[in-house]
C-alpha angles and dihedrals in degrees: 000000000000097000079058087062130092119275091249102049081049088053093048086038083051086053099049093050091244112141100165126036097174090103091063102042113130117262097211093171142061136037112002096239092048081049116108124179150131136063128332143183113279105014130155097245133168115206120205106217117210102260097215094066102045128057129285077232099058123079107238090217115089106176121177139100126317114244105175143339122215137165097282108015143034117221121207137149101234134221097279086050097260118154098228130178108194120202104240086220087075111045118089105181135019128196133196112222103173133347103221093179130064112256106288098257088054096038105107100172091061088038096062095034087053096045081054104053087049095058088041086049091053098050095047082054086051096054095041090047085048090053093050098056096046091058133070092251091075092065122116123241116204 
């Protein structure tokens, strides 16, 4: 229930127009194929930093929405409305607080976002292989 989460993931779940989360809970028994769980886009999340790496002054606890998620960092806005990419290396715990989004495979909406910047990728590809082509630094030294 949202009125169960911390002031602060009810505030983010106000601004993203999300008044029940119950649809995108985690299903962590049953039969394997029925199970979701894990990480997804968009998530209220609270990172644990390693406290040996960071300041006495700084609190260890960064909580906010998961943005992305890629090989060496985590990217969320967090719950004063800072943009942060946080090393991996760094984090010791992490906690879901709430999933805002369906399970990857059922998600539409990402579905279709992400069909879409891949056609927008490629023809960005396209246009910088055409420049390239046109200009002398395409030429061939042998």
């Amino acid at each position: 229930m949202v009125g169960d989460l911390p002031e602060w993931a009810q505030r983010e779940l106000g601004k993203m127009g999300i008044e029940d989360t119950s649809a995108f809970e985690d299903n962590l028994y049953g039969p394997i194929a029925e199970r979701k769980s894990g990480l997804r886009r968009d998530d209220l999340v609270e990172l644990l930093l390693d406290s040996t790496v960071i300041s006495d002054k700084m609190d260890p606890w960064v909580r906010g929405r998961l943005l992305s998620s890629h090989k060496s960092s985590i990217e969320i806005l967090d719950d004063e409305g800072r943009f942060r990419a946080i090393a991996r290396e760094i984090i010791v715990e992490v906690r879901l607080i709430a999933h805002t989004r369906p399970l990857y495979i059922d998600d539409e909406e990402l579905m279709t976002f992400e069909r879409s910047e891949a056609r927008r990728r490629s023809e960005i590809q396209e246009e910088v292989e055409k420049r390239a082509s046109d200009s002398h630094e395409s030429h061939q030294w042998g």
